[in-house]
C-alpha positions in Angstrom: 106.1 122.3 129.4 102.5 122.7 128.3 100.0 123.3 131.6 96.3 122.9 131.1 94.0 123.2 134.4 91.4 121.1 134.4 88.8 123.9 134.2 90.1 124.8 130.9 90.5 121.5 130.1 86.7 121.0 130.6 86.3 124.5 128.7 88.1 123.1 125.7 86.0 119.7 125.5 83.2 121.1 125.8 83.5 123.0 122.9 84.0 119.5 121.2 81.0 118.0 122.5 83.5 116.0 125.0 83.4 115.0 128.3 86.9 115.9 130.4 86.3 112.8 132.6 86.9 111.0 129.5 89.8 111.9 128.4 92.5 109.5 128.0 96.1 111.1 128.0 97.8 110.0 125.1 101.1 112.0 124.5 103.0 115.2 124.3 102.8 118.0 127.0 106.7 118.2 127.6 109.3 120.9 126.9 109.7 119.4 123.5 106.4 118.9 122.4 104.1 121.1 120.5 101.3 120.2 122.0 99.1 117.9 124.0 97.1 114.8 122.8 94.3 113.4 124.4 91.6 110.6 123.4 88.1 110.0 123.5 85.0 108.6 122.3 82.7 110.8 120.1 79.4 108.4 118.8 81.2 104.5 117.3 84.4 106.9 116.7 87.7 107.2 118.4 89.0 111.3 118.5 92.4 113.0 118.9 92.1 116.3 120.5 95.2 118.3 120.4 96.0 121.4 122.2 98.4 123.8 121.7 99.6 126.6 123.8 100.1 130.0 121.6 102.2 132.8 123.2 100.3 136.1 123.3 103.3 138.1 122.2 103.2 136.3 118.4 99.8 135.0 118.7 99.1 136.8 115.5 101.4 135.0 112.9 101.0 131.5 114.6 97.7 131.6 115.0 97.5 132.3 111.6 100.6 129.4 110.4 98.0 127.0 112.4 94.8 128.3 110.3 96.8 127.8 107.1 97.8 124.3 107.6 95.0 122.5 109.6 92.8 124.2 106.4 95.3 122.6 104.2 95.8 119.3 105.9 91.9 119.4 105.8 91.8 119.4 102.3 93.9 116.9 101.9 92.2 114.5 104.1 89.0 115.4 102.3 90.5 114.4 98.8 90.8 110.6 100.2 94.9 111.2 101.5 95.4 108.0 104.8 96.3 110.8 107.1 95.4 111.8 110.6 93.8 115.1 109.4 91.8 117.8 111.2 88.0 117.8 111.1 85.0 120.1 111.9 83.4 119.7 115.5 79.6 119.9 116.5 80.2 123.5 115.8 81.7 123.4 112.0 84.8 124.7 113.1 88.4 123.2 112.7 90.1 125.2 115.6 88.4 126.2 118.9 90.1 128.6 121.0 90.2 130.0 124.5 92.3 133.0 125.9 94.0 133.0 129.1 96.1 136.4 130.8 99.5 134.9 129.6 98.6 132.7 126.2 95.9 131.2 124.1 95.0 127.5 123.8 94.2 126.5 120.5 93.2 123.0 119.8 91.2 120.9 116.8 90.4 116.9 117.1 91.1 114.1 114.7 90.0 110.4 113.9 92.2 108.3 116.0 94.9 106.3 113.9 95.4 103.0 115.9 98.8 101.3 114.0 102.4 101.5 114.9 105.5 103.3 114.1 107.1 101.2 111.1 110.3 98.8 112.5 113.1 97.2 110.8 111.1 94.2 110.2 108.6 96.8 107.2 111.5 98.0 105.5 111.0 96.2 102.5 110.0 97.2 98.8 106.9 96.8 99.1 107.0 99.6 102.2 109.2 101.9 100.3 106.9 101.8 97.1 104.1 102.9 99.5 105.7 105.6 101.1 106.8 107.2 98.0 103.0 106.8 96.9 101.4 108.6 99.9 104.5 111.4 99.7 103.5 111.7 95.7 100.3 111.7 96.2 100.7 115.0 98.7 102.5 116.9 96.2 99.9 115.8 93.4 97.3 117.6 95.4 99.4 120.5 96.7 99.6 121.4 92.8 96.0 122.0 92.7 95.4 123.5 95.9 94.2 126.7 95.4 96.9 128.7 97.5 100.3 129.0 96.4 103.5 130.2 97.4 102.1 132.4 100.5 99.4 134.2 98.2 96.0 133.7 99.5 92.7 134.0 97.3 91.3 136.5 99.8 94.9 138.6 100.0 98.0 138.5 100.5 99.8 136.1 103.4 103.5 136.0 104.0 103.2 132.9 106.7 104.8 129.7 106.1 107.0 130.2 103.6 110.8 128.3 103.0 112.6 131.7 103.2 111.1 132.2 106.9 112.1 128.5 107.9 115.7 129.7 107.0 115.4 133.2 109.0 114.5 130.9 112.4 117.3 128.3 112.1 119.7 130.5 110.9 119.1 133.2 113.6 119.1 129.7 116.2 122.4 128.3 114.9 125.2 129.6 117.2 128.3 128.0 115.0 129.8 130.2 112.5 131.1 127.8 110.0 127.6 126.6 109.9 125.8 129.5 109.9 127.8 130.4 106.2 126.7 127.2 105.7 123.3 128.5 105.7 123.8 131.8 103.9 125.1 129.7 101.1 122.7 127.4 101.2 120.0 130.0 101.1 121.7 131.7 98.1 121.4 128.3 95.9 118.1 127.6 97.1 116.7 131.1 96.0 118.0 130.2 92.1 115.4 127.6 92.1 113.1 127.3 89.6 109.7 128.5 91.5 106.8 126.3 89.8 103.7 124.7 90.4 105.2 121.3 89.6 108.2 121.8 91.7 107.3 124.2 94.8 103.7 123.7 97.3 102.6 123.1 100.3 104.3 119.7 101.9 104.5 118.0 104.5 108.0 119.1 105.4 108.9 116.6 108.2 107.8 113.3 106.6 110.1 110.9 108.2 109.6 107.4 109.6 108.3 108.2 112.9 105.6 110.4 111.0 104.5 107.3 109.7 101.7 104.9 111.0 101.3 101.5 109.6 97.1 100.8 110.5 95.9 97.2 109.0 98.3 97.5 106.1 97.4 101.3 105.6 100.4 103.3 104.8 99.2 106.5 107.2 101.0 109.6 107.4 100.4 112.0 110.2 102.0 115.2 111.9 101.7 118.1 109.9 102.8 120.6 112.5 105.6 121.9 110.6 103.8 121.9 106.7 105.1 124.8 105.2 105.8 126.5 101.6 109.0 124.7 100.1 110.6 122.8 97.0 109.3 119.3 96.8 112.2 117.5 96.7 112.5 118.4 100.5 109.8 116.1 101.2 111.8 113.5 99.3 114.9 114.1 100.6 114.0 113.8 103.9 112.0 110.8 103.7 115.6 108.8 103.9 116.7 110.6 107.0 116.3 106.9 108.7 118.7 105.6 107.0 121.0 108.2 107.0 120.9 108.3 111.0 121.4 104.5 110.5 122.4 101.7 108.4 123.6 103.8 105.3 125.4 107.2 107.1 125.2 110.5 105.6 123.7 112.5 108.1 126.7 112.9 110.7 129.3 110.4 109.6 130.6 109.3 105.9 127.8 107.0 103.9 129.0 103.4 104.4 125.9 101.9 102.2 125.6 103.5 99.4 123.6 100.6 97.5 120.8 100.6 100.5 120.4 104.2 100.0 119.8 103.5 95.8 117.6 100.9 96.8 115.4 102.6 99.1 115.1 105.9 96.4 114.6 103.2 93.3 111.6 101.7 94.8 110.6 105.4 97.1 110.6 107.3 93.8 108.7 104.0 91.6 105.7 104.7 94.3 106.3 108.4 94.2 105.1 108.1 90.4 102.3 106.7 90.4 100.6 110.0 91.8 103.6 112.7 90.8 105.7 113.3 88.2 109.4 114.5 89.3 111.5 115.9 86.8 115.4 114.8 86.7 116.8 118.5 86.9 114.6 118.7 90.3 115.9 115.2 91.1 119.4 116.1 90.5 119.4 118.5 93.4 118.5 115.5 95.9 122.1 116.1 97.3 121.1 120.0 98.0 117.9 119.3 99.9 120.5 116.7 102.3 122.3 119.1 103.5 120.0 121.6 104.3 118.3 118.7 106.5 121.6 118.0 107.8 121.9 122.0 108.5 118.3 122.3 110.0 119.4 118.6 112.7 122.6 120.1 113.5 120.9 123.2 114.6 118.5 121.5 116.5 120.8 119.4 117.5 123.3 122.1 118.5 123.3 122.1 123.0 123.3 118.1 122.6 126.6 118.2 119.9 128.4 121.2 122.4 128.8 117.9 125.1 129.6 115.0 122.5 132.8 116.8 120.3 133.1 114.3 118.2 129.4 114.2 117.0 129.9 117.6 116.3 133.1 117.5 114.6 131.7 114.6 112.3 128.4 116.5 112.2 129.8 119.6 110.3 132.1 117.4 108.2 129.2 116.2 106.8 127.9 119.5 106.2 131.0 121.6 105.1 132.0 118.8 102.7 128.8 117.5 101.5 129.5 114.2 99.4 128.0 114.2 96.2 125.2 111.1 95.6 124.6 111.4 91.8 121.5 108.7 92.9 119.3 108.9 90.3 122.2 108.8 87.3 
């Protein structure tokens, strides 16, 4: 549970040329959240500001995973991406900061996106195209950004890379079929092919409810969890709607194959417009499934201990992962 007073509340907005009485609550601040979200009026715009609450003991490292992707969702914003992105304050900074005795607040703002969540009713082709547009479009850009794979320009930074992803969920997962699930998994993913047109920074949670529809705007926001990884994660997990759905795949036995072609056909035509995708990446679609059905299980894990059958079904999934052969 996040706690803010409302002294350093009024600290924090101030540093944001803000005024705390105006501040409209508008989500977040519970166990589960990463953060707080508030609202307000800055000039004829509408502002985000979210604050985060860094623990002291590895203040370090996330202060400096937050640095690296606000700089990078920054840029992206800049090159003309619809996303809710992070933006300099009245005092050219992206993050502000204040330190308390037990943890740091960290916090930037945002230009408000007003839209909604997409519904049943916008999954159409003309959605899909869209959404594989904005996710290509990401990937374009990552390919020129001018940090790869962990290796700043001004030295050397381990921070948000795929291999550390795997080190937290694997240390997290408490089930030991599954957790050889994830050494294996690791080993397969470390023969990838490392490149610049198949490996970036993404987005690395782009599903549905990361997704605003604003006045026909395809918007994607929420990069908390951007990180150094293959591609084709972004694209694989783009379908995780379905697969908690209409199609299975996730924690039962797909049922719907020909929705789950559909949706990739017309995903992948938008995707190319902006990015190329080779077939040998594509051809590991199945791979980057499972480790996104590894990664929800874990997550998942205290919820599955109570529901048996969830869990049985769960690790079916991911102990005998069906192949998908989509894109032959």
């Amino acid at each position: 549970m996040i706690k803010i007073s409302k002294q350093m509340l009024d600290r924090m907005t101030k540093k944001f040329g803000a005024d705390v009485d105006s501040l409209v609550f508008v989500g977040g601040g519970k166990e589960e959240s990463d953060g707080i979200l508030y609202s307000y009026s800055s000039g004829s715009k509408e502002m985000v500001l979210k604050i985060l609450s860094i623990p002291k003991e590895n203040a370090d490292t996330a202060f400096e995973e937050m640095e690296e992707r606000t700089r990078f969702v920054n840029y992206l914003g800049r090159q003309g991406m619809d996303i809710a992105y992070p933006v300099k304050n009245k005092n050219n900074n992206i993050i502000e900061t204040i330190e308390t005795e037990e943890y740091i607040l960290a916090a930037y703002e945002m230009n408000r996106v007003y839209g909604n969540i997409p519904q049943a009713h916008d999954f159409s082709k003309n959605f899909y195209i869209r959404y594989g547009k904005i996710i290509g479009k990401l990937h374009q850009l990552s390919k020129i950004y001018p940090k790869w794979k962990g290796n700043a320009p001004d030295g050397d930074s381990k921070v948000l890379h795929w291999s550390d992803e795997w080190k937290f969920f694997y240390s997290w997962c408490q089930d030991s079929e599954v957790k050889r699930a994830w050494q294996n998994i690791k080993a397969e993913l470390s023969s990838l092919p490392v490149t610049r047109d198949t490996f970036g920074f993404i987005h690395n949670d782009p599903h549905v409810e990361n997704i605003m529809i604003e006045k026909g705007r395809v918007v994607l926001i929420d990069f908390d969890v951007a990180n150094f990884h293959w591609f084709m994660n972004d694209i694989a997990i783009a379908s995780q709607f379905l697969m908690f759905s209409t199609t299975g795949g996730m924690g039962a036995p797909f049922k719907d194959m020909d929705k789950l072609k559909s949706f990739y056909m017309h995903f992948m035509n938008g995707y190319e417009t902006e990015n190329h995708m080779d077939a040998i990446s594509l051809d590991k679609l199945e791979l980057f499934i499972n480790y996104r059905r590894l990664l929800m299980y874990t997550i998942s894990q205290h919820w599955l201990e109570s529901n048996p059958e969830q869990k049985k079904s769960w690790k079916q999934m991911i102990l005998n992962s069906p192949s998908l052969h989509l894109f032959n």
